[in-house]
C-alpha positions as CSV (number, residue, x, y, z in Angstrom):
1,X,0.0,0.0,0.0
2,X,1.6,3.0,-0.9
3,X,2.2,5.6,1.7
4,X,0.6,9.1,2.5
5,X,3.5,10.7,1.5
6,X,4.1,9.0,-2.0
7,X,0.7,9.6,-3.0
8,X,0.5,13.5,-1.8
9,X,3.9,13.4,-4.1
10,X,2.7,11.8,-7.3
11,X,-1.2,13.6,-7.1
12,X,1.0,17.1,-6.3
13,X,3.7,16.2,-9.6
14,X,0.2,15.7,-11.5
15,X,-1.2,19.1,-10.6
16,X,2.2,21.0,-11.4
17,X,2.5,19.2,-14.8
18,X,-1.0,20.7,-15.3
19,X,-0.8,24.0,-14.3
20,X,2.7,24.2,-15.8
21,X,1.1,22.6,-19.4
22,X,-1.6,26.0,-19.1
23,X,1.4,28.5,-18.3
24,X,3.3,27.2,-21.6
25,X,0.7,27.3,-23.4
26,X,-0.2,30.7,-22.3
27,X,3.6,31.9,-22.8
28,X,4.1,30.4,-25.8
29,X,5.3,33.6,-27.9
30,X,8.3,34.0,-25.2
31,X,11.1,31.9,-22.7
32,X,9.4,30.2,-19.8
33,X,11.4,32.2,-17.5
34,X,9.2,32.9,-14.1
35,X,8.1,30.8,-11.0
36,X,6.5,28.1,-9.8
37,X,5.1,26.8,-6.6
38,X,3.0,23.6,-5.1
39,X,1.8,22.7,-2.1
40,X,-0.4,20.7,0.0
41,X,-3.6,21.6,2.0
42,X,-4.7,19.3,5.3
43,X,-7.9,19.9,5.9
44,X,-11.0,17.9,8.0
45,X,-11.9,16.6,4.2
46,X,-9.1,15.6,3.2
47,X,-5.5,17.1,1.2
48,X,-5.8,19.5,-1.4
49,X,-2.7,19.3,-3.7
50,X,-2.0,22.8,-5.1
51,X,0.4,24.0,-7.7
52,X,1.0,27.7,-9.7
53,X,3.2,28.8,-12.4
54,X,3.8,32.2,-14.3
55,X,6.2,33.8,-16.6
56,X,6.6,37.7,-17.3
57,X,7.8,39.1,-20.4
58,X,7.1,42.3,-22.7
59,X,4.9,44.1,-20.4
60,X,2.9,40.9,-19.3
61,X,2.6,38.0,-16.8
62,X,0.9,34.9,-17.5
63,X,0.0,32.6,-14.7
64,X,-1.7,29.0,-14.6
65,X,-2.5,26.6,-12.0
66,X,-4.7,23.6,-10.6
67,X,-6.1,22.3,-6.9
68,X,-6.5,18.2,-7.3
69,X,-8.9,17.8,-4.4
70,X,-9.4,13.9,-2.1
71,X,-11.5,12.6,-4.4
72,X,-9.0,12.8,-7.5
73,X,-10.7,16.0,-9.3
74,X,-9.2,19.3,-10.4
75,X,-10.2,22.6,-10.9
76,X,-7.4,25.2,-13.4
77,X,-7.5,28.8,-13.5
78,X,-5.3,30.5,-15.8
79,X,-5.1,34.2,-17.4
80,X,-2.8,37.0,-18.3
81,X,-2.2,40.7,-16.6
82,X,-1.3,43.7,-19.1
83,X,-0.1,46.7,-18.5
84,X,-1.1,49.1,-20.9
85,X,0.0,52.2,-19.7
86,X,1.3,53.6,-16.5
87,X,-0.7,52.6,-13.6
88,X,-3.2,51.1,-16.3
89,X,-3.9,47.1,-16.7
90,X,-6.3,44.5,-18.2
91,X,-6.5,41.1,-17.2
92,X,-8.5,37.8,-19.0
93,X,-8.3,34.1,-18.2
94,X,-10.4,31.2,-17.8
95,X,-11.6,28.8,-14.8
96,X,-12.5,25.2,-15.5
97,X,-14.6,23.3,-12.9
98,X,-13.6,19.6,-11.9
99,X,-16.8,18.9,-14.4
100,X,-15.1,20.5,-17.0
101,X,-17.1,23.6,-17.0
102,X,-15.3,26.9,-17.7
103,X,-15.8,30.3,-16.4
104,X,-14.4,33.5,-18.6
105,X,-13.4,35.9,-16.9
106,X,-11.9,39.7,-17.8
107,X,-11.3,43.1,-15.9
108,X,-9.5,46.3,-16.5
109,X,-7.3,48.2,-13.3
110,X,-6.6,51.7,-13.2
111,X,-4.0,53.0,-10.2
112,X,-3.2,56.5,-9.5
113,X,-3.1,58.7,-6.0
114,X,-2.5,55.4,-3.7
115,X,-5.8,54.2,-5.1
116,X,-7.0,51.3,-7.3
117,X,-9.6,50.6,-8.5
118,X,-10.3,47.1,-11.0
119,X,-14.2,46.7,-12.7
120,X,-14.4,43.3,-14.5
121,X,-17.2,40.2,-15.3
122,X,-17.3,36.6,-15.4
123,X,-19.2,34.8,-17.7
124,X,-20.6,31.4,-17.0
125,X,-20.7,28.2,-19.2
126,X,-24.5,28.9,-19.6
127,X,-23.6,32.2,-21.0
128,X,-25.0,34.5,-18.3
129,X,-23.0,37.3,-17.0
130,X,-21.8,38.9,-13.6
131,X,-19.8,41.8,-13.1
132,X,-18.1,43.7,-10.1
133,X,-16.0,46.5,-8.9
134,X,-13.3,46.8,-6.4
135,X,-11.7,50.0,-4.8
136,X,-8.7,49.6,-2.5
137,X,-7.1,52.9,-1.2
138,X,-4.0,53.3,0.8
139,X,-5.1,55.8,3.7
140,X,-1.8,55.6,5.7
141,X,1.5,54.1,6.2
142,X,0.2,50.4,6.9
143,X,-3.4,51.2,6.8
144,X,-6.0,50.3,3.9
145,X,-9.6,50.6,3.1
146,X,-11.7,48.7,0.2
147,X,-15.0,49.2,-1.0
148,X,-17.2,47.8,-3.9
149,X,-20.2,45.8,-5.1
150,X,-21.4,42.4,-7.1
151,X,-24.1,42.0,-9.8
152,X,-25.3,38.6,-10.5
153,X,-26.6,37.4,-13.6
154,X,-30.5,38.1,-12.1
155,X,-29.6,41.6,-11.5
156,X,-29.2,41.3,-8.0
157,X,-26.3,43.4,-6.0
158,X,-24.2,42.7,-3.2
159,X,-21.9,45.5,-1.3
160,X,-18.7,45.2,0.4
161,X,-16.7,47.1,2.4
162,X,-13.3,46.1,4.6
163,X,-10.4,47.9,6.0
164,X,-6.7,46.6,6.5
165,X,-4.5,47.8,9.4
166,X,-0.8,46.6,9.8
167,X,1.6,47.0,12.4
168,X,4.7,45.3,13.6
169,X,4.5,41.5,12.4
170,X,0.4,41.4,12.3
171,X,-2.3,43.1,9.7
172,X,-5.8,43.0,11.5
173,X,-8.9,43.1,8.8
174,X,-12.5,43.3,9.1
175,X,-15.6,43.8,6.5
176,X,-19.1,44.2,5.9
177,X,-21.1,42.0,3.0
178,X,-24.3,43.0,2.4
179,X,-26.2,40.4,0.1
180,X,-29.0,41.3,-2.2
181,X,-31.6,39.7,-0.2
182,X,-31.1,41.7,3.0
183,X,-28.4,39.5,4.9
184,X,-25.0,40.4,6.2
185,X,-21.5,39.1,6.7
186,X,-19.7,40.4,9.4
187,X,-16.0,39.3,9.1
188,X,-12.9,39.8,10.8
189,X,-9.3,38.5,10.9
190,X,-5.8,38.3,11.7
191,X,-2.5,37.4,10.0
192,X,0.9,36.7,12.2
193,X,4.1,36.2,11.6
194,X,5.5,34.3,14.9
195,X,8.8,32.7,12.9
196,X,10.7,33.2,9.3
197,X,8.4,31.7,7.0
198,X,5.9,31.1,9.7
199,X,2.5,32.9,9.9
200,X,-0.2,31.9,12.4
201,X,-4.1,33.3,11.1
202,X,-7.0,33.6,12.7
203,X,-11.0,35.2,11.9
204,X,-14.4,35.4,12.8
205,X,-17.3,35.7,10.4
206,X,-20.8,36.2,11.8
207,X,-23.9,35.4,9.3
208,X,-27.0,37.5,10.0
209,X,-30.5,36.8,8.0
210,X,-33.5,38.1,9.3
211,X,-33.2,36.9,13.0
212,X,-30.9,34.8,12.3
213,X,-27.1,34.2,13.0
214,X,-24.3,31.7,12.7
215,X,-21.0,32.5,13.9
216,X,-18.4,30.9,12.3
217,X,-14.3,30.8,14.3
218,X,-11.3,29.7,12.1
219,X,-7.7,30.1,12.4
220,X,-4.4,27.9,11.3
221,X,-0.8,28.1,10.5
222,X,0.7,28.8,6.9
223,X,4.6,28.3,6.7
224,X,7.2,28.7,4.0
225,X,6.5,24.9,3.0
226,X,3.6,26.0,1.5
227,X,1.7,23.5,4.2
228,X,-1.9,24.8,4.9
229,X,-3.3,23.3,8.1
230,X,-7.2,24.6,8.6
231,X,-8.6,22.5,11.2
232,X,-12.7,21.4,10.3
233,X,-15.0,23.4,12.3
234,X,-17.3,22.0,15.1
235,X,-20.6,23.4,15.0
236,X,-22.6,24.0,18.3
237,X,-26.1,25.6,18.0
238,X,-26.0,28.5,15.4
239,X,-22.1,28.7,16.4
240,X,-19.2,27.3,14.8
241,X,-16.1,26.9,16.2
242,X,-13.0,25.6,15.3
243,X,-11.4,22.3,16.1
244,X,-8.0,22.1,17.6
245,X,-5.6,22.7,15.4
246,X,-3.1,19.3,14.6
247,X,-0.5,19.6,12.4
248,X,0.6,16.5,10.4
249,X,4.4,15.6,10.0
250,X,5.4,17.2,6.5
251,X,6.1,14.8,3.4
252,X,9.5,14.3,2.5
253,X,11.2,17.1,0.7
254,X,10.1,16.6,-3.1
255,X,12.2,17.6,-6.3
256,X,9.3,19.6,-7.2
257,X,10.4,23.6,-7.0
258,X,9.1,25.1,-4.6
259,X,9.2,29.1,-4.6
260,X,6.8,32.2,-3.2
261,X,3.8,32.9,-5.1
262,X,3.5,36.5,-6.8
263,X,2.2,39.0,-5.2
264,X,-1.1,40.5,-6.4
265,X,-0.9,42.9,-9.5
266,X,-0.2,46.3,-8.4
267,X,0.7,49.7,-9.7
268,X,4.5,49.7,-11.3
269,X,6.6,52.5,-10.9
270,X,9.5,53.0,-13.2
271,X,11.5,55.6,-12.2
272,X,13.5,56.9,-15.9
273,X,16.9,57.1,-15.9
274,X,19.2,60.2,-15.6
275,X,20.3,62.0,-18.4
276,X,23.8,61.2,-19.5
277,X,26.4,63.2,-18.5
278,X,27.6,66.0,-20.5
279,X,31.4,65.9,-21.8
280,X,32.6,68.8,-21.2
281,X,35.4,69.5,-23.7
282,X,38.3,72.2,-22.6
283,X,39.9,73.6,-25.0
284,X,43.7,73.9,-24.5
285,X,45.0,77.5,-23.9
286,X,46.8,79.2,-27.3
287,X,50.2,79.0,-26.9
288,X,52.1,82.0,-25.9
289,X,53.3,84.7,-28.7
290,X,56.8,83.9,-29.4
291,X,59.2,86.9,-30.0
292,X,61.1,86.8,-33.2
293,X,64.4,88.4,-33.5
294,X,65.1,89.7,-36.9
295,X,69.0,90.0,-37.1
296,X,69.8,92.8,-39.1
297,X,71.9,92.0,-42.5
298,X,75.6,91.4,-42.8
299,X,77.6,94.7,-43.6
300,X,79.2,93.9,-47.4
301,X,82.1,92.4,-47.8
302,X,85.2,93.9,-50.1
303,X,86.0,90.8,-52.2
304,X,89.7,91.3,-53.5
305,X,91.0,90.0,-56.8
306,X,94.5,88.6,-56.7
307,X,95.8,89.4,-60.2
308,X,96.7,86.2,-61.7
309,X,100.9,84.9,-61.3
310,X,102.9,82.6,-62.4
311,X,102.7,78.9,-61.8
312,X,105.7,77.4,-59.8
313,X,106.7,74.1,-59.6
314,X,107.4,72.8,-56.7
315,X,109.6,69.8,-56.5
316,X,108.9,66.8,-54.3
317,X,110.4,67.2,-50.5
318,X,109.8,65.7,-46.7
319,X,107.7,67.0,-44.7
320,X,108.6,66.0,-41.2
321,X,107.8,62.1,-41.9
322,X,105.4,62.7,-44.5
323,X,106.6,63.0,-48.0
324,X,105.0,66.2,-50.5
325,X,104.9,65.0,-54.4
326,X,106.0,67.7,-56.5
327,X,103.6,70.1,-58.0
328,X,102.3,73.6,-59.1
329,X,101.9,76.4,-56.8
């Protein structure tokens, strides 16, 4: 019988190979040069096997990736972010169903004054329609507030609203829902880091319709192993609350590569570069005016004419030790 651990291993090598399959395809027109990432999810139902991939190239990032869940089924989402313009991007993808349905879905962001704001739809395999809009603004250092709405394909609206505060090594949220047939959800959480790579979570959501409520108490530990424990719930009454949380022992390392995911698309920045220095040239200094000294002319010479004589000879004699050949004088 093969163990826990060799079967998270092979369903988890499955999943990549899909998602990674979707991300080629997707980044077919350029290097597969981006990240990847897989994981497993221990849940009261069972493990989830998870795994993303993405690339980035020309201005856009494609991403792909699956969740295989207990029962042998998985679900893909992939797409494609754009940016087509500074602080301006479009996004469109698809989401297939473990029944093989698919979902379309598109949006456009626009980012400017520490707000963005993204409007986009999802169309069903039925061909019906549903569209929404986000806000998110930075108000402060750490601090963040979000606001924005949901139309099914009926026409009916649901609001949202949440705000974001973090601080230290924790972000605290918490957030209204207000469905279209009168209800709310009040919700509310916390995110710590306790270790490197370690973050503990933990959140309340409270369901109100009519005079009713159901209160429903989560929390669990996320690590760098991309290991999600989330304990089942234990419901009492109208109240849910969470089971102790037990961590299983971690499968053995696997030659899968394991990386962060990508954070979520934001506003980039791109500060231009300086202008290239200017060569100054110096030009050398003129050399200095030489002085020139004009001699003044030689004062003529007499030339004197000896009138011609008489050639002489002039027989052979010693000289010392050297002996003079005769000849004319």
């Amino acid at each position: 019988m093969k163990s826990r651990s060799t079967f998270g291993k092979r369903h988890l090598r499955h999943v990549f190979i899909v998602a990674a399959t979707a991300a080629l395809t997707l980044a077919s027109s350029s290097a597969f040069a981006g990240w990847a990432r897989g994981g497993t999810a221990y849940t009261g139902r069972g493990e989830y096997q998870g795994a993303h991939v993405g690339s980035c190239g020309g201005g856009s990032c494609s991403h792909a990736g699956g969740v295989e869940n207990p029962w042998g089924h998985v679900a893909t989402n992939s797409g494609t972010v754009t940016r087509t313009a500074p602080g301006q991007f479009s996004n469109s993808g698809t989401a297939y169903g473990p029944n093989g349905r698919s979902v379309q879905h598109a949006g456009d962001t626009s980012c400017a004054g520490g707000s963005c704001t993204h409007n986009g739809s999802a169309t069903g395999p039925n061909g019906k329609t549903a569209t929404g809009s986000d806000t998110v603004t930075r108000t402060a250092p750490g601090q963040y507030s979000s606001s924005g709405s949901v139309t099914g394909p009926n026409g009916n609206t649901s609001t949202h609203s949440a705000s974001t505060n973090c601080a230290g090594y924790t972000c605290n949220r918490s957030g209204t829902v207000n469905t279209a047939n009168g209800g709310t959800v009040n919700h509310s959480g916390s995110a710590t880091s306790v270790a490197p790579g370690v973050v503990t979570t933990s959140g309340t959501a409270t369901v109100t319709s009519g005079s009713h409520s159901t209160t429903v108490v989560g929390g669990g530990t996320v690590s760098s192993s991309t290991t999600v424990i989330a304990p089942a719930p234990v419901v009492t009454g109208t109240t849910v609350v969470a089971a102790p949380v037990i961590v299983p022992p971690p499968p053995p390392p696997s030659t899968t590569v394991v990386v962060a995911p990508p954070p979520a698309p934001s506003a980039v920045v791109v500060t231009p570069p300086p202008p290239p220095a200017k060569t100054v040239v110096v030009a050398p200094a003129p050399a200095p005016v030489k002085t020139v000294y004009v001699a003044p002319p030689p004062p003529a010479k007499t030339v004197y004419v000896v009138p011609p004589h008489r050639a002489v000879l002039i027989p052979g004699h010693w000289v010392g030790r050297f002996w003079i050949p005769a000849h004319w004088a």
